[in-house]
N, C-alpha and C positions, 0 to 999 in steps of 0.2 A: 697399809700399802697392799694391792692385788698384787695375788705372786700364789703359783701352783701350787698346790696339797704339799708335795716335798717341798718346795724351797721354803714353805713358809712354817715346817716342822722343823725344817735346817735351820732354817733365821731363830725359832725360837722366840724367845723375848730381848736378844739383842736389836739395837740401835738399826733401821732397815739401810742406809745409807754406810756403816760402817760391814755391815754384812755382806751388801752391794759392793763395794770395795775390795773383797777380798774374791770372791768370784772371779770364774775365769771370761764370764762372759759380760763381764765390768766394760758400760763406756762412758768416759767423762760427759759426753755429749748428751746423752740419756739420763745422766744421773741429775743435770743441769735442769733439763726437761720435768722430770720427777718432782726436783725441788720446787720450778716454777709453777707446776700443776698444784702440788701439796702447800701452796702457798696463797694457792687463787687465780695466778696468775696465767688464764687456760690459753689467750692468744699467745704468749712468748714460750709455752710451753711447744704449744702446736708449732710454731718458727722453730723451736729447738730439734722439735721430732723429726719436722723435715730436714732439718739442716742434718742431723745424724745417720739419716736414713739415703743412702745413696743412693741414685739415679741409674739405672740400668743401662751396661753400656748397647750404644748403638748398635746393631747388626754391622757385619762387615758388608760397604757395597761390593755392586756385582756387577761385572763389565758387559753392557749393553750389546752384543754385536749388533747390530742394529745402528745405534749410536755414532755418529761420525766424529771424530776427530778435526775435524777441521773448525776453524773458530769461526763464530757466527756473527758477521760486521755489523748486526743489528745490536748485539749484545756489549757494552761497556766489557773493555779486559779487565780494568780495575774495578771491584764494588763500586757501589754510590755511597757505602755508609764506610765509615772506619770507627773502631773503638777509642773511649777517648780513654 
């Protein structure tokens, strides 16, 4: 398993997944990932990487002066879509 000069002097000839485990920067998410990679399995790895790997939150917006407040009658209040 790729793993830096230390980690991989630290790991030693233990078990990479039981080593993995005791680390502080251990995440089940990754370790799933790991496994599904070291098994072949590179698209559900890559769905694991992502699914572990979070998404940056959004900036905060930022109030328009500009921008009216007033609602615009072209525009629907409600969306057109709703989640089902």
């Amino acid at each position: 398993m790729p793993a830096c000069l230390a980690c991989n002097g630290h790991k030693s000839d233990a078990d990479a997944f039981e080593w993995y485990r005791r680390q502080r920067f251990y995440d089940p998410r990754r370790a799933m990932a790991i496994r599904a990679w070291m098994e072949g399995d590179l698209r559900l790895a890559m769905r694991l990487l992502q699914w572990a790997t979070p998404a940056e939150p959004a900036p905060p917006a930022r109030s328009n002066p500009r921008r009216s407040s007033v609602p615009n009658p072209l525009l629907p209040a409600q969306p057109l879509w709703q989640a089902a």
